[in-house]
N, C-alpha and C positions, 0 to 999 in steps of 0.2 A: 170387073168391079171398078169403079170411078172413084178416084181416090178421096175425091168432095166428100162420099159418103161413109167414107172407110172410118173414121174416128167414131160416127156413132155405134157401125160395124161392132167394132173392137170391142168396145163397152157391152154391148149386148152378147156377142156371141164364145165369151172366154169359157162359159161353163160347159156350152154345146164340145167346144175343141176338146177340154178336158176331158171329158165324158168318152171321145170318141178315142182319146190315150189308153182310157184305162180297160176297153175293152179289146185292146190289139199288143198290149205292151209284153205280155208274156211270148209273142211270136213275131219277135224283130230284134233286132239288135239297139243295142244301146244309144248309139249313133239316128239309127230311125226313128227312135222312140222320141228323143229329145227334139227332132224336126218336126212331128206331126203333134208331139205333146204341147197345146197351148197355139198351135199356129193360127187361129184364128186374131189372137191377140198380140200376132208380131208383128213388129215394127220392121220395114225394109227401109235399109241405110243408104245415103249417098253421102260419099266426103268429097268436096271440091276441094283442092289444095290443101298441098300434103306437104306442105314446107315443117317449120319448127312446132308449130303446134299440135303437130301429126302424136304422138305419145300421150296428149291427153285424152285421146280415146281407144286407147287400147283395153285399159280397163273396164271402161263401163259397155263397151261391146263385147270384148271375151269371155264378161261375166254370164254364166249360163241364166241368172235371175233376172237379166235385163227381157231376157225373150226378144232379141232382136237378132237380126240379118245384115250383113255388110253387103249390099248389092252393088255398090259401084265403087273405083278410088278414082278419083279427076281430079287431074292436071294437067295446064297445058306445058309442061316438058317431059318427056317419055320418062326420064331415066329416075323419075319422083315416083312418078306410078311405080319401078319398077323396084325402086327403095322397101316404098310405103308397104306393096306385097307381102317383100320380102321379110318385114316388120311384123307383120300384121297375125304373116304363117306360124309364130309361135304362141298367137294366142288367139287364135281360130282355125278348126278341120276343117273349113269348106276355103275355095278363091272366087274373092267376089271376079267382077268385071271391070276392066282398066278402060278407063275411054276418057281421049284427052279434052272432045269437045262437052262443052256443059248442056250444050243444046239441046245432046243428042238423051242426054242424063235427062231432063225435066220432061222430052217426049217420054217414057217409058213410067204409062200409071201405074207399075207397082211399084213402085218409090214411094213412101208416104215422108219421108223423111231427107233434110238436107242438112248438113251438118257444112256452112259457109266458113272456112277458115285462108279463104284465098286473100289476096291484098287488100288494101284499105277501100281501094276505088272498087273493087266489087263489090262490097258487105250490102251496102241497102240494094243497090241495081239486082246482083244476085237473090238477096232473099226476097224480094218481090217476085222475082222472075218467077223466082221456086212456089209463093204462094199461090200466086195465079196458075200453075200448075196443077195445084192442088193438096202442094206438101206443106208441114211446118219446118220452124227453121229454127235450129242453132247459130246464130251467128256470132262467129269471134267476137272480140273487141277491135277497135271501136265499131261500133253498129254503125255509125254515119259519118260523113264526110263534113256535111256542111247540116244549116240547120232547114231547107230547105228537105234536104234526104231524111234528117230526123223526123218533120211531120209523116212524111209521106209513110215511114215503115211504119209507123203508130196506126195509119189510116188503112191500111193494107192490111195489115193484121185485124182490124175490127171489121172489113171490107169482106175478106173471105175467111172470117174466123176461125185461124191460125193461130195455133201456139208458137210465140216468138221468144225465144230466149237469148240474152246475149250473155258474151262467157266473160261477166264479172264474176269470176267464182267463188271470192271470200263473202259474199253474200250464203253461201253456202256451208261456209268454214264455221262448226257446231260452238270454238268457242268466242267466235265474232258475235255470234246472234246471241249465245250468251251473257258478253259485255254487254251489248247493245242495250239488251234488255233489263240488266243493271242500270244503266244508264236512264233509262224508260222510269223505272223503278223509283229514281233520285239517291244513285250510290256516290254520282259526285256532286246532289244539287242542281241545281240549275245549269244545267250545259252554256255557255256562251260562243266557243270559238273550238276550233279544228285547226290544224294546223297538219299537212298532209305532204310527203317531201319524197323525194327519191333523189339518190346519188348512186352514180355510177361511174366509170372510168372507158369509157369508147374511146380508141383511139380516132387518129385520122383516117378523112374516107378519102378514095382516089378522085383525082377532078375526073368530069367526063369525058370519054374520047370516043367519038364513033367506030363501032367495031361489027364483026359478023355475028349474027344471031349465031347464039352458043346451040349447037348439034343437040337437035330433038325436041327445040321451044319452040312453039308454037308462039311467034310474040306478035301478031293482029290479035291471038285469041287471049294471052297476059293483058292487053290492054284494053281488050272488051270496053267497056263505056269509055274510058278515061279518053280521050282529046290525044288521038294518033302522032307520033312521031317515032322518025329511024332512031333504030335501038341505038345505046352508046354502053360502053364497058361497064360492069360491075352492076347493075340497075339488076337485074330478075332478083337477084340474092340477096336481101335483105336493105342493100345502101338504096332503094327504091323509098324508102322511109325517111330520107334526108336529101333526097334529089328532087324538090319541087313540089310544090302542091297537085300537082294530076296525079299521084299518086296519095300521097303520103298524107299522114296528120301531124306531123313532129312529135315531139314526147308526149305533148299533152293526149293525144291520140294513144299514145303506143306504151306509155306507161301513166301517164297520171288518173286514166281514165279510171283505173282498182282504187287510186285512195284515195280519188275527189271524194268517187261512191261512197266509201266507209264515213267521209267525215258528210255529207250532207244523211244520211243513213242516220249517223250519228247523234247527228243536230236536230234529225227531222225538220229539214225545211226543202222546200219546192226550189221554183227561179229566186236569181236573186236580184234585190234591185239597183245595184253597183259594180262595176268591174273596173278595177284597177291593174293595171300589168306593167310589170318592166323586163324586157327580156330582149337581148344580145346573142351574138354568136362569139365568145369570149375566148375559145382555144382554135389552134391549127387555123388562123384567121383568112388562108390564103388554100386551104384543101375545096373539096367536093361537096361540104357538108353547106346545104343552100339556107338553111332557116338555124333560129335562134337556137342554143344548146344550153343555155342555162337563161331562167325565168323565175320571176316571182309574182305572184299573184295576189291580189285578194277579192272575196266577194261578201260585199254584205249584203244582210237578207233583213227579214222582219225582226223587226223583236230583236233589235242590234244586234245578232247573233252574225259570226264573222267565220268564213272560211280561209286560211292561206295556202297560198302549195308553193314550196321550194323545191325546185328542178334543177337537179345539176346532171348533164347529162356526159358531161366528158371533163367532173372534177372528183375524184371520189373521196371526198372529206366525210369523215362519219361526224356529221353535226348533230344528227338526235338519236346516236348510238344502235344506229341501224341502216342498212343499204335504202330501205324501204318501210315505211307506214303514215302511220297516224295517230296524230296526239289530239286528248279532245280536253280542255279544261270546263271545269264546273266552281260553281260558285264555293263548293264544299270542297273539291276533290279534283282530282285529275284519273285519265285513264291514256296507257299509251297500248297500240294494237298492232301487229301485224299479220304475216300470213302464219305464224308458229305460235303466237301467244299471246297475251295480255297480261299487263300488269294494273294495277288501280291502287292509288296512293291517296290518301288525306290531305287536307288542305293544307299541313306542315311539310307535306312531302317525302311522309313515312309509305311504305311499300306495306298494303294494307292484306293486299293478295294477289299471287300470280300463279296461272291458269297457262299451261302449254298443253296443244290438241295432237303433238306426238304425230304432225302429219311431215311428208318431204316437198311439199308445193313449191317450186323453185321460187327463188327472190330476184336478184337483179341476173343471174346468165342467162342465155341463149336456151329455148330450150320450153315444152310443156310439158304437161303431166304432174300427177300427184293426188292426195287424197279431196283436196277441194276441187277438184276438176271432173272427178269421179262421181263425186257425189251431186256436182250441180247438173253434170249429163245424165244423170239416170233422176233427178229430180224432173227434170224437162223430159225425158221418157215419159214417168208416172206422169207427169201433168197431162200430156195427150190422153192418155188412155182413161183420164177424171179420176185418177185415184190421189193426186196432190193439188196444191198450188204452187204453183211458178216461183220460185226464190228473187228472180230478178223479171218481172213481166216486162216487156218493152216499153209500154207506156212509161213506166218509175224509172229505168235505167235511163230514158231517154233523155229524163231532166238532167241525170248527170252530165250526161254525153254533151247536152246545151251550153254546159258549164266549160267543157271541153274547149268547144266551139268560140263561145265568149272571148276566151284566154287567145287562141291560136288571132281571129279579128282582131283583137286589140294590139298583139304583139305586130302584125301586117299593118295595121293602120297608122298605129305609133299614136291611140288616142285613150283612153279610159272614156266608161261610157253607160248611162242607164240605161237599166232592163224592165218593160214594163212584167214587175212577177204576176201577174195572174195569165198572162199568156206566153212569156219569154219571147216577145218581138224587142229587138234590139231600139234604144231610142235614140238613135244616129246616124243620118245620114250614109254617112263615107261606111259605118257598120255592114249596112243594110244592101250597099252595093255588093258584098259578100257573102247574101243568103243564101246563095248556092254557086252553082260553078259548072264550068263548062262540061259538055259532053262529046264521045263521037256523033255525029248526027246519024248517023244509021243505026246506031242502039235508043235513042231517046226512047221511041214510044215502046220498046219492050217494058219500061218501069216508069217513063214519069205520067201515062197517062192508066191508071188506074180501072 
């Protein structure tokens, strides 16, 4: 069967599966029953990179209600696959297949599904690849690199219509949409401004020193699109995020991208038509770490409404009594939100009511998984199969991720800069010289030619 065809498949044929369960289930085992019960309507799984984010799917796959199949674990360093396995075996009776190349992963049409959590430089190249394939895509955060990558995954997904989802997952989080919708409602008035921050304490990265490709990485295949160069120390394992833009997005990529979202979410507004930035590399001023580590932003939009984001990424002062969130004021009222709770206070700054969702979604450590991760992957299941809508559809995340983009230009450029908002095409020059970015030249047309 061609997987092009397989989502309408699904849709039509769950009651056939069914049907054909309950006439075999008294003479099988429990084990068989649950394989053949519903298989017309399952989903087969591939996860590309299986670093930190690897524990956000454990649950929404070992859940027997998900009706899904782990078919593949990819990465290219053997001893992740042999991790993630090892992981995986306490909350699944079957082993998928380990295969380090991704290639060999999007040749095999019974994949209908890719779950993108590899580096930053793969996210759009990756889930294009996988579209054109024929699969839909989960993709980590950030979904794009540049704002060049952002059209294209938006055009891709409506090109071979594909469910694309990217894992902002407190879009997810039951008492964010909550707030929100207070908010919606007029519980603090008039919304005006956002104000969206993270602090954390990173220490020093190592500077780079060329070294031997570490035993069992595949690093041509780590570096897939990104613009080839000889490995150097420390780079596969996470300081790949602070070593240069061929890989990496800096924070604004790797964390600000969850509570741009909450606060343009918040505000309800699109592009905006302002960016202001000021942002340094303030600590360890002589280490490894290549871009800014603390930044401040602002974007204004229509309708004077103002977004901030304070980034502190190697100072951990708790300046708005939290590692991580978003403060949103209103003409009447305030609300502050993160991934555990909400509060919402009166215009005097009395604490009006507070709402915690009892979930463990990690905040500022190392590390996936949790009840909002859970819930937005099995959202994005139900969306394929037509029984939901999309929590974060690529199209709306993308605006975020623009904003993303915005902030990292202007801190490169050293300029602040207008956005025309009906299309978010940058109105700058020296900007615009940054819509996109290099590639290997033997990967371009697997993604940029559509």
């Amino acid at each position: 069967m061609k997987k092009q065809n397989r989502r309408d498949f699904i849709k039509k044929s769950t009651l056939t599966g069914l049907g054909l369960a309950s006439t075999t289930s008294m003479a099988m085992s429990a084990k068989s029953y649950r394989k053949i019960m519903g298989s017309n309507d399952r989903l087969h799984i591939a996860i590309a990179g299986l670093g930190r984010r690897l524990g956000a799917y454990f649950a929404p796959i070992g859940n027997e209600n998900s009706n899904v199949s782990l078919a593949y674990l990819c990465d290219a360093k053997q001893s992740q696959m042999n991790r993630a396995a090892e992981k995986f075996s306490q909350h699944i009776d079957y082993k998928p297949k380990l295969e380090q190349n991704l290639l060999r992963v999007l040749e095999d049409d019974r994949v209908d599904v890719l779950i993108n959590a590899m580096p930053d430089h793969w996210h759009t190249p990756g889930a294009i690849m996988a579209m054109k394939s024929g699969m839909h895509v989960y993709v980590e955060k950030p979904s794009s690199c540049t704002m060049e990558e952002n059209e294209l995954l938006v055009q891709a997904s409506k090109k071979y219509n594909k469910v694309v989802q990217m894992g902002n997952q407190q879009r997810s989080s039951w008492h964010t949409q909550q707030v929100i919708q207070k908010i919606y409602d007029g519980a603090i008035g008039k919304p005006y401004k956002a104000v969206a921050f993270y602090s954390n304490g990173r220490g020093e990265v190592p500077n780079q020193q060329s070294a031997a490709v570490p035993e069992g990485l595949d690093w041509n295949l780590w570096q897939g699109p990104a613009v080839h160069r000889e490995y150097t120390s420390e780079t596969w394992d996470y300081n790949w995020h602070w070593y240069g833009w061929n890989y990496g997005t800096a924070e604004m990529g790797n964390n600000a991208t969850h509570e741009i979202d909450v606060a343009r979410w918040a505000l309800n507004v699109n592009y905006p038509k302002m960016v202001e930035v000021e942002a340094d590399k303030r600590h360890f001023t002589d280490d490894g770490w290549e871009m800014y580590d603390t930044m401040l932003a602002r974007f204004t939009f229509e309708d004077d409404k103002i977004i901030e984001w304070d980034g502190k990424s190697r100072n951990a002062y708790n300046t708005y009594g939290g590692g991580r969130g978003t403060i949103i004021f209103g003409s009447e009222g305030s609300v502050f939100v993160d991934r555990n709770h909400y509060k919402l206070f009166n215009r005097s700054g009395k604490l009006i009511e507070e709402v915690s969702s009892s979930g463990n979604e990690g905040g500022i450590a190392l590390g996936g998984g949790g009840n909002m991760s859970t819930q937005h992957v099995m959202n994005f299941f139900d969306t394929i199969r037509g029984k939901a809508t999309p929590n974060a559809p690529i199209d709306d995340a993308n605006i975020s991720m623009a904003m993303v983009h915005y902030a990292n230009v202007s801190s490169r450029i050293n300029e602040n800069f207008k956005v025309n908002d009906r299309n978010g095409k940058m109105l700058n020059d020296n900007a615009m010289k940054l819509w996109n970015k290099p590639y290997e030249a033997s990967w371009k047309n697997r993604f940029l030619k559509l």
